[in-house]
C-alpha positions in Angstrom: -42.3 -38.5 30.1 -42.7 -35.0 30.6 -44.3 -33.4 33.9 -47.3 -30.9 33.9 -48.3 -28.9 36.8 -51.8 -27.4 36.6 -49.8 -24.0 35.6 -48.6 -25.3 32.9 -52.1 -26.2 31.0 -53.9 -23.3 32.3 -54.1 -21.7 29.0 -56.3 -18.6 28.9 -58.5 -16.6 25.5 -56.9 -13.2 24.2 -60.2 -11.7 26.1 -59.4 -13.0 29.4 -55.5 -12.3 28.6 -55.9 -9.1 28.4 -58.1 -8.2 31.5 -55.0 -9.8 33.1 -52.2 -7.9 31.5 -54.8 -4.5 32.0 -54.9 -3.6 28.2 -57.0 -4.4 25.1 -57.4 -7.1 22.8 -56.6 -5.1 20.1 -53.2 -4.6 21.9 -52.5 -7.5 22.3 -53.4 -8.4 18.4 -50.7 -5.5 17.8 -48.1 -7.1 20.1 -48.6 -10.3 18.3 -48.0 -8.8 14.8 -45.0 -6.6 16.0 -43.5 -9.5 17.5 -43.4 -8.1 21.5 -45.2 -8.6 23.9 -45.9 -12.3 26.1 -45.5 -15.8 24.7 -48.7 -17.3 23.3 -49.9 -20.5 21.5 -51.4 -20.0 18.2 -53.2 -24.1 18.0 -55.2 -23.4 15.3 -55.4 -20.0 12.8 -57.9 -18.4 14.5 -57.5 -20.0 18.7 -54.6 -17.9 20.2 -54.1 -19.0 23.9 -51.7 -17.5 26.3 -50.7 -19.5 29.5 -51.5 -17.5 32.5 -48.1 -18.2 34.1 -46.5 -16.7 30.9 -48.4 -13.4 31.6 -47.3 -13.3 34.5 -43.7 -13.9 34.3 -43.6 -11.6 31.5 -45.5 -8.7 33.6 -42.6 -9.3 36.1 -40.1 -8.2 33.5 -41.3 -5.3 32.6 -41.6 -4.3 36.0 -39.3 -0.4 35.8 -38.2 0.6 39.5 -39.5 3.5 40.9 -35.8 4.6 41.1 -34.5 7.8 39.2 -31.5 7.3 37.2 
């Protein structure tokens, strides 16, 4: 049997996915259709739900250093 830990269900709407991430809904729409941008869960046609953990993990890797190269 698998184990859940309350991350792992905390599944969150495109609105409330996209205060976190600091952009719109429309961008996130956009990521969606171009394929980028964080994992999500599409349950029914119209519910998309991202898993806040996801966002975050994917904010961490986009993370540029402040380091010239």
């Amino acid at each position: 049997m698998t184990e859940f830990t309350d991350a792992d269900l905390d599944f969150v709407r495109p609105e409330t996915a996209a205060l976190i991430m600091g952009v719109t809904k429309l961008t996130l729409l956009r990521w969606r259709a171009q394929q980028i941008g964080p994992p999500y869960f599409r349950f029914a046609p119209k519910t998309i739900r991202y898993r806040r953990s996801d966002l975050l993990a994917w904010a961490e890797r986009c993370e540029v250093s402040g380091k010239a190269q």
